[in-house]
N, C-alpha and C positions, 0 to 999 in steps of 0.2 A: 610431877608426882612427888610426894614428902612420905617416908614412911618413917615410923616410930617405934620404940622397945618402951614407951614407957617414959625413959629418962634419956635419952638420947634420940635427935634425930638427924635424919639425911633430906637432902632433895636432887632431884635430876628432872632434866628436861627432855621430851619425846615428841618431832614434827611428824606430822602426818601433812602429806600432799594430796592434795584430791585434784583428781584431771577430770575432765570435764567428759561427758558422754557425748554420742554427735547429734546432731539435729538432722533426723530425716525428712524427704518428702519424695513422695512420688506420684508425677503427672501420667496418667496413661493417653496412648495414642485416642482410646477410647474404650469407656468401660464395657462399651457393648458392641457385641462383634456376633459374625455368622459362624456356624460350623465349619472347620477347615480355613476358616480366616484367622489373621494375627493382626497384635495390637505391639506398640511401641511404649514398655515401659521407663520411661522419662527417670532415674535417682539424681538427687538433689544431697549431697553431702555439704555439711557445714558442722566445724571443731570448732568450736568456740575458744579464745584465747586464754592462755593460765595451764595451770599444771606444773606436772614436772617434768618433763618431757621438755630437753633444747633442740632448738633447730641443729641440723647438721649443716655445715658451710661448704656445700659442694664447688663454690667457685670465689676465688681471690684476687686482684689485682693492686698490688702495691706501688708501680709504675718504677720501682726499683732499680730493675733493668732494663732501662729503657734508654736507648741511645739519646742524646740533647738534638733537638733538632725533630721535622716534621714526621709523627708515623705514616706509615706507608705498606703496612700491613705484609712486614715482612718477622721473621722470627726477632730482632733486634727491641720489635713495639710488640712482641707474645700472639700477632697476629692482627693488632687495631689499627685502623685505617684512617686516614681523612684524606687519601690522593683524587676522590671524588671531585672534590673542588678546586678548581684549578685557580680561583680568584682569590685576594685577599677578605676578611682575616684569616689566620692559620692557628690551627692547635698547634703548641711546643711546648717540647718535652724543656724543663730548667728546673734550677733549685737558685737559691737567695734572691728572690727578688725578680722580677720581670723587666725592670730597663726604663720602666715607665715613673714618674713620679706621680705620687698621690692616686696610686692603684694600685690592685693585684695584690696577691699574700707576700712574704715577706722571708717566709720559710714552710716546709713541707707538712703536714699533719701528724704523720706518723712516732717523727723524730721527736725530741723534746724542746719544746715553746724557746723561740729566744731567735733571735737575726744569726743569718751567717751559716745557718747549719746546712749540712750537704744533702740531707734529702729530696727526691725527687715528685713533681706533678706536672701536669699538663695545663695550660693556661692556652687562651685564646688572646692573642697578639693582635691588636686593634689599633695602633700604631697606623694611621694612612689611610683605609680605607672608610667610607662615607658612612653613615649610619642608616643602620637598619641591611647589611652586609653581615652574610654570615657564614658559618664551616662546621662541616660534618664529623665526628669521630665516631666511628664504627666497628663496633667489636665484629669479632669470629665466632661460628657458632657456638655455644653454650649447652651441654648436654644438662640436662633436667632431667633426666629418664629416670631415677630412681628416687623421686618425689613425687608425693601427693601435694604439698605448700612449698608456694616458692616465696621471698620476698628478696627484693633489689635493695642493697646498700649502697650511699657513697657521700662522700665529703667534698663541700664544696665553698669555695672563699671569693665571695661578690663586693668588693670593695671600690671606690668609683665611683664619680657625684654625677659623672651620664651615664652609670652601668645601663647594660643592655638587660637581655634576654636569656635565660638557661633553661632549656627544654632536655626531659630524656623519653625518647621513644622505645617501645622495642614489637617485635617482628618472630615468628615461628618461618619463616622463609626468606628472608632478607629483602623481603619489596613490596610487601603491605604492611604500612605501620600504624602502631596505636601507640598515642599521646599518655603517658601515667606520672608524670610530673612537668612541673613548668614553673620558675619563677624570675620574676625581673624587678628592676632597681636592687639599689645599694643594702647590702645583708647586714654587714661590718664596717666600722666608720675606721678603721688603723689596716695597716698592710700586721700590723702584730695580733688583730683580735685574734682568737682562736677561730676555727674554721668549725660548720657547721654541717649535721648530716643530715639526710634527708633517706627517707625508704618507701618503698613503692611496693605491692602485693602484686604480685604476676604468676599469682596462682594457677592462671587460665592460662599456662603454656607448660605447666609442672607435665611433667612423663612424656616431653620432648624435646626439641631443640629451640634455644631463642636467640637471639640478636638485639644487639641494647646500640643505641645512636643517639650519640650524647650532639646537641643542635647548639655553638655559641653565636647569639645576634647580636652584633654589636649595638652601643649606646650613639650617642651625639658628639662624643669625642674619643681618644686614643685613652680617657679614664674610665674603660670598660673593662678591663682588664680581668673575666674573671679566671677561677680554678678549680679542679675536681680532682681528686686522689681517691687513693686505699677505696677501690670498686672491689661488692661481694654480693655471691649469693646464697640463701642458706635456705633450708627449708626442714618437714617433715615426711615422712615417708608415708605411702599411698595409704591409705585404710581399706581393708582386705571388706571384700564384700560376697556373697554366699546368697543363692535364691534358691527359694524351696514352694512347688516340689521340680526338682529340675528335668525330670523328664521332658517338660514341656518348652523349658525355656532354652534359647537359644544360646547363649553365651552367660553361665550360670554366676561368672564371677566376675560379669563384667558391672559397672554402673546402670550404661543404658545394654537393655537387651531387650528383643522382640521372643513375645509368651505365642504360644499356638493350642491353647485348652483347647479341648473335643467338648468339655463339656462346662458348668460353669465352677470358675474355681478361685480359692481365696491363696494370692500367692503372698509369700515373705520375703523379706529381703533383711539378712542380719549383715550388723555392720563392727567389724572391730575398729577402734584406731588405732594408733601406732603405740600410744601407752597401754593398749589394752582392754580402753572401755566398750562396752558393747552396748549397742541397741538393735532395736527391731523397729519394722513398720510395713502394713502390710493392706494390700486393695483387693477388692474381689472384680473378677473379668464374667460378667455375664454373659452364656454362649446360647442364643438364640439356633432355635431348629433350621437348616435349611428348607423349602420346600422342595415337591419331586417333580421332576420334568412334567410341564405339559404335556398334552399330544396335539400336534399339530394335522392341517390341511392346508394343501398349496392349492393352486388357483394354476388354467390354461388360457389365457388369452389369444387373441388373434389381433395381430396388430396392434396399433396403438389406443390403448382406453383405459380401461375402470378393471383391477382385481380385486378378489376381495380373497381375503385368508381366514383363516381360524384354531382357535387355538382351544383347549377345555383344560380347564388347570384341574389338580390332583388332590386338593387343597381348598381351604377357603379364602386363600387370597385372591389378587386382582391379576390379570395378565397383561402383559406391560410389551409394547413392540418396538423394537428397533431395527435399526439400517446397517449394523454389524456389530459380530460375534462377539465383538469389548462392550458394548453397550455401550458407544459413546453419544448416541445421538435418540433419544426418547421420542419414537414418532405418535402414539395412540395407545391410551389405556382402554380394555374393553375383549370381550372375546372374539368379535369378529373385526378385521380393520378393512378398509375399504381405500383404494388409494389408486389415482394414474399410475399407469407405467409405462413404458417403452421399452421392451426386449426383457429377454431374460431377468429378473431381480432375485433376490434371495433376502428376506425378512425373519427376522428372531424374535421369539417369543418366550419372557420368562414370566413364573409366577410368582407375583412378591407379595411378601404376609406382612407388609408394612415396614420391615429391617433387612430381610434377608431376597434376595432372590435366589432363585431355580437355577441348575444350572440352566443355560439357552439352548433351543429349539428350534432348526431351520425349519421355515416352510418355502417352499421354491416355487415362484413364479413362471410358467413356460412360456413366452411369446411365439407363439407361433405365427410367421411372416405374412402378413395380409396380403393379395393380389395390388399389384400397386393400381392407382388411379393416377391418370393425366388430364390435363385442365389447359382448355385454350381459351382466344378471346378474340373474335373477329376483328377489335380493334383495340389496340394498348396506346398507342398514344393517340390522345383527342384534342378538339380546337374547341373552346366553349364547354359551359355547363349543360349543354340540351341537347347531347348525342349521345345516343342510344347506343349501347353494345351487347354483344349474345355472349355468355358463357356456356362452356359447354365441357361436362365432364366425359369421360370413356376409361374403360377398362375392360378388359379378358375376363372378367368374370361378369358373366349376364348377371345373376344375384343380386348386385348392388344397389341399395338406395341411397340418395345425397341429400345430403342437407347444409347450406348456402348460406353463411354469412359473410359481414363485409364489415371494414373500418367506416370512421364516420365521413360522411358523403357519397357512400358504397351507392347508393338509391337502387337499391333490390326491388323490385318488382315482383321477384316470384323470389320462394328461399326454397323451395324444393323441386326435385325433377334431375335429368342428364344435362337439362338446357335451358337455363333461367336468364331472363333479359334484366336491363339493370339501366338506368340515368346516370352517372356518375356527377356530383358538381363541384366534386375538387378529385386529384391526387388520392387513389383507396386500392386498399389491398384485400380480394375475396378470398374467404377459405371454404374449400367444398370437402365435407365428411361425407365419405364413403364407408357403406356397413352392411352386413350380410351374416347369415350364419352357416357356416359351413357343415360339410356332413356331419362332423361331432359333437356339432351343437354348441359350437362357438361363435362369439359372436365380434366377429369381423368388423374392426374398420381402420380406415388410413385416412391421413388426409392430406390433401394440398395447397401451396396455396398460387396465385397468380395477380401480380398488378395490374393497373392503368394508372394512365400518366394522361391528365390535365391540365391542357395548356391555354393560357388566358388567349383571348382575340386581342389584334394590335386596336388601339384608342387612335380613332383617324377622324380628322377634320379639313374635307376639300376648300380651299379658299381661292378667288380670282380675285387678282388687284390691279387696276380698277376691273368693278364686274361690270361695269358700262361703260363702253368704246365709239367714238367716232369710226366711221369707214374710212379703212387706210392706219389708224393707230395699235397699239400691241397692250396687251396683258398678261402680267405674270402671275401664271398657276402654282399653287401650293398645295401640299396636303401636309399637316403634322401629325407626327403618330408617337403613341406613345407608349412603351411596351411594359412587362410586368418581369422582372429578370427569375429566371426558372433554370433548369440543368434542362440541357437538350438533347433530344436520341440521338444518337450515335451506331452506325450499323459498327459492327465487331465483325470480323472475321476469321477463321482458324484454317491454316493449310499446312498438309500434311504430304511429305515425301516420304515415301516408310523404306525402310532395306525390305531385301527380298524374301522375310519373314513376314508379314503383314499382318498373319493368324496369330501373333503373339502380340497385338499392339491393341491396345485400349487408352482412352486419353477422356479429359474433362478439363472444362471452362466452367469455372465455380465463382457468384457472386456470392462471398460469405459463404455460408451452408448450403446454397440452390446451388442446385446446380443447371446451367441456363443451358450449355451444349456439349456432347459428349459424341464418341464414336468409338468403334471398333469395335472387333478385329475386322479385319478387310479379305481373308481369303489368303491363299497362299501363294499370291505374286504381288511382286513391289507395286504399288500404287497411288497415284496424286491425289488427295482427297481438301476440299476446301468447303467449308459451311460458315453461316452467319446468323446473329441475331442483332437484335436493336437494345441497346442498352442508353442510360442517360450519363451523358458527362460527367464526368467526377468519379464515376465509379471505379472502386477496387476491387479486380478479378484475382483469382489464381487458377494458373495453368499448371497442368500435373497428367503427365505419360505414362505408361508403364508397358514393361515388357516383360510377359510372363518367364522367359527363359532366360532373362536376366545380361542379354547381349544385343539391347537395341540400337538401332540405328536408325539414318536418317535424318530430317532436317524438320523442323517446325515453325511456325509462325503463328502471330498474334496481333490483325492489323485492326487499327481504326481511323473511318475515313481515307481509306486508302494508303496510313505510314504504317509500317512496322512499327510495334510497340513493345514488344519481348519476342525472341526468339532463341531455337536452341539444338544443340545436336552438332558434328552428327554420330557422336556416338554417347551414348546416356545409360549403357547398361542395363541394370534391373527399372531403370526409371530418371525420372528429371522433376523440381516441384521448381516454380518461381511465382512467389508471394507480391503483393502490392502491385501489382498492373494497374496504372491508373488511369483509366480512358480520356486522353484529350478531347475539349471544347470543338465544337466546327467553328468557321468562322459565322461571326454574328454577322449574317448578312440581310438586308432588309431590302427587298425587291419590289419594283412602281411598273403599272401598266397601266396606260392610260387609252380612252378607247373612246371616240372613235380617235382615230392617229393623224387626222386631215387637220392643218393649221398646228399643229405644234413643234417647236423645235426638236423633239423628241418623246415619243411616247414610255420611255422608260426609266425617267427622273423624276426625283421628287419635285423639282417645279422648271417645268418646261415651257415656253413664253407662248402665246399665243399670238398669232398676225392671220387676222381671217377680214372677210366682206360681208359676212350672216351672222346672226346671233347664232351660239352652240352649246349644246348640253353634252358635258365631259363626264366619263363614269373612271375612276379611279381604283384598281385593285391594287391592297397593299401586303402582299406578304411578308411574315414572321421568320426570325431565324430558325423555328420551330416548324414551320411548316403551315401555319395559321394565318386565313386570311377575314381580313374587311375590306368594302368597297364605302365609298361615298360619291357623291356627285357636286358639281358646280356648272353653272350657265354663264356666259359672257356674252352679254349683249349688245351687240352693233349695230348705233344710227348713222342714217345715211347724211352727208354731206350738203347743204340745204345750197342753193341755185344761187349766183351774183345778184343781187337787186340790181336793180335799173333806173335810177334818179335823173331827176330834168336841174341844169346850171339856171339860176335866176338871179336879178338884181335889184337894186332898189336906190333912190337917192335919199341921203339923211339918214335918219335913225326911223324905229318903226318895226312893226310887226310883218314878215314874210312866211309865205307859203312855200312848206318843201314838200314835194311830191317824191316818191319812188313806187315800182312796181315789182313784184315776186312773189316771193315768202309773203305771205299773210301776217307773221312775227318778227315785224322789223325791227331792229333796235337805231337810234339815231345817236348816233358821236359828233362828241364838236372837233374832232382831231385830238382830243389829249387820251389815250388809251384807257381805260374806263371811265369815262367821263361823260351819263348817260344823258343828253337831253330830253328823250320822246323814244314815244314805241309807237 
């Protein structure tokens, strides 16, 4: 500025600083929300660089005081560490030089330029070990608490024609780390260049604790040598922040804080910084009406079927059903739902206007227990596809009508009735539905189900060798059979010594979820009790007692084929459960009858010789380890032994034709003596 009288002037000079205002933003969880719901407001702060405003240097490290020799994170190194690494190289603390030639600084940063001076750094010692070997320095916590900007300082001397690696990490808890600088090869070509610094923004740990781990990797040789001194940190202090209207919001001076509007509202958020500038910036949270409780209706079932529910919404949205009260599982949009159930259910129904839903509205399912139905089967395991079996349902409630399906090769004949007949032509499992309405006008059903087991016929072929015999010679009979490998039944057995409580004893033999045999209570004196069923090899049972007074006794058993296969007791308390029982194989045995039994060496082997005087027709029955049988047959034919001929001796002189006479057999063969050597018939 010049000011002037006319004939005389002056001048002076006048700065002005200008700081910079912050840069807002803010992300909402979502601008649109339900009544009595909250959103996540997201602030976004950024100061942009300049002003007049200095950092303040809340943290120093000159290495000053620091003992020669490795830290170890004791007060002597201010608290930094590298005992982490127990291998070579090693950070050490020294001044003039490192020991090495044609590496490492020469002298300290601090002190003033020139060889020889006392000041102290830290250098990583690469002297010996291999490359690509390296060592940790690790500070102590670092309070940040009273900054909004951080930035990391330090000086560091990379001289070394294999220099390695300088890495600095740093850490808010000391064991997850983030990488914010890194550099490798040679910085400075002299152990005299000046030393060079380097800074890092670790803003993102300001207003708490952090941890800096300085990482030296060695190079390709012992001229790795490098060096870091004079560590700082400095920053600015937080910028105060203010949200309006704060009624609503949850932490009014925080950055991020969660709004809760009743209604819809346009919130602010002012922002000072630490010089003073202020801004604003501000979202509107649109707050969508809730709708009002449906009213619902629950549903009575009987046994296991079809409920249906209902709901009328309040409103003109949609009502929406789920499987519980969080609404985690969306079963049916619509106001009636229809759905299987099995026992007791409880279903929610909200009404949603497209954003919001209702609060939820139970409607409750009542199952009420159906009269059980039982299912037999004149035959469960069969031999062949063309044997007929009866099913046959029953139950305590006359009421009942059934309806009969079967898996595929079930061959149903009838599907409805107490008593439907059925062809099976493999392995099928029937399920009969039983249904009734009871007196309150529910409608009743349960249902069962019951296997059969089909088992192939053995593949048999009778053979005689030779099937045509002289009278007096022998023939051996064959049959080969060939089977189809299956699981086989197996009878189970359950016995039972009970203490002299018996009224408190109930027990089950459970394949999977059936349950195939069960008993008790037996009356109020001790008693032996054993039952059985037919199950197929391989199977996994579980056995499981109980005793309702909780002091049982007694002994148990679990046999197949006559071994023991689980047992237990004899005392089991409230009870006993033992999983995976697995029903042994019988022996695969394949059994030969042969019939009639006259001329053979044995009528009960698969080939028994024959030595007869009459031709014979054999019938062979061959039984399955299954139980399944085929027959076949074969003949052996015996001719009878034909009579000596009766020849007349003649002679003759010279050569010439002669007459040989013989008398017998009609079918004479003539030999000259050489054993097939046939002249004449």
């Amino acid at each position: 500025v010049v000011g002037t009288d006319g004939f005389c002037t002056a001048e002076t000079e006048v700065s002005i600083l200008v700081n910079p205002k912050p840069v807002l933003s803010i992300t909402p969880g979502s601008s649109l929300i339900c009544a009595g719901d909250s959103t996540l407001l997201d602030l976004s702060i950024t100061i942009p660089s300049g002003g007049a405003l200095l950092p303040s240097v809340v943290y120093t490290e000159d290495l000053e005081s620091w003992s020669f020799g490795n830290p170890n994170g004791t007060a002597s190194y201010n608290g930094w560490d590298n005992s982490n690494n127990t291998t070579t190289p090693d950070w050490t603390v020294d001044n003039n030089g490192t020991g090495s030639g044609g590496t490492g600084p020469d002298f300290d940063h601090t002190l003033p330029a020139g060889p020889n001076n006392g000041g102290r750094y830290v250098y990583l010692e690469t002297s010996g070990p291999a490359a690509g070997n390296f060592d940790e320095l690790t500070s102590p916590a670092i309070d940040l608490s009273t900054l909004g900007t951080a930035e990391v300082s330090f000086w560091y001397h990379m001289f070394g024609g294999t220099m390695g690696t300088l890495e600095l990490e740093v850490s808010s808890d000391g064991t997850t780390w983030n990488s914010v600088f890194s550099i490798s090869g040679q910085q400075q070509t002299s152990d005299l260049d000046p030393w060079l610094e380097a800074t890092a923004d670790i803003s993102a740990y300001a207003g708490g604790n952090v941890f800096l781990r300085f990482t030296g990797t060695t190079g390709g040789s012992f001229q790795s040598d490098m060096a870091i001194d004079d560590i700082s940190i400095a920053g600015l202090p937080p910028a105060t922040v203010s949200w309006s209207p704060a009624a609503t919001v949850s932490s009014p001076t925080s950055e991020d804080t969660y709004v809760s509007p009743t209604a819809t509202e346009l919130y602010t958020v002012t922002v000072t910084t630490p010089a003073g500038c202020v801004d604003s910036a501000s979202i509107l949270i649109s707050v969508l009406p809730v709708p009002l409780a449906p009213t619902t209706t629950g549903f009575t079932v009987c046994g296991a079927g079809f409920a249906t529910v209902q709901a009328v919404p309040q409103g003109s949205g949609s009502i929406q059903w789920y499987d519980t009260p969080t609404l985690d599982n969306l079963l049916f949009t619509g106001t009636v739902f229809s759905t299987s159930v099995n026992g007791d259910t409880t279903f929610y129904a909200v009404e949603n206007n497209g954003a919001c839903n209702s609060p939820a509205v139970a409607a409750a399912v009542t199952a009420i227990p159906a009269t059980p139905v039982m299912v037999s089967i004149d035959q469960q395991f069969l031999c062949g596809a063309t044997t007929p079996v009866t099913l046959t349902a029953t139950s305590t409630e006359p009421g009942y009508s059934y309806s009969w399906t079967s898996t595929t090769g079930g061959g149903l004949i009838q599907t409805t009735g107490a008593s439907v007949q059925a062809i099976p032509t493999q392995s099928a499992t029937y399920t009969v539905m039983g249904f009734y309405l009871d007196p309150g006008n529910n409608l009743c059903q349960t249902t069962e189900t019951i296997q059969v087991f089909v088992n192939a016929l053995p593949a048999i072929t009778a053979s005689a060798s030779p099937s045509t015999i002289c009278d007096g010679s022998t023939s051996q009979l064959n049959v080969d059979v060939s089977l189809i490998a299956a699981p086989l039944p197996v009878w189970v057995s359950v016995s039972l010594a009970t203490d002299a409580f018996p009224g408190e004893i109930t027990w089950e033999l459970r394949d999977g979820g059936t349950v195939v045999l069960n008993g008790g209570p037996y009356g109020s004196s001790s008693t032996t009790f054993i039952d059985s069923v037919q199950v197929l090899d391989g199977t996994s049972l579980d056995f499981q007692i109980f005793d309702s007074f909780g002091d049982g006794g007694g002994t148990w058993s679990v046999s197949a084929g006559g071994s023991t296969i689980a047992n237990g007791g004899p005392a089991y308390g409230p009870g006993q459960t033992v999983t995976g029982i697995i029903v042994p194989a019988p022996p695969a045995t394949v059994t030969y009858l042969w019939t009639p039994s006259t001329n053979l060496s044995s009528d009960t082997i698969q080939n028994p010789v024959f030595t007869g005087s009459a031709t014979t027709s054999y019938s062979v029955l061959v039984t399955s380890p299954a139980g399944c049988t085929s027959t076949d047959n074969v003949t052996v034919t015996v001719l009878p032994v034909p009579s000596a001929p009766i020849a007349s001796d003649t002679s003759r002189c010279g050569p010439g034709i002669i007459d040989l006479t013989a008398t017998g057999d009609p079918n004479l063969v003539w030999l000259d003596g050489v054993p097939g050597n046939v002249i004449g018939t």
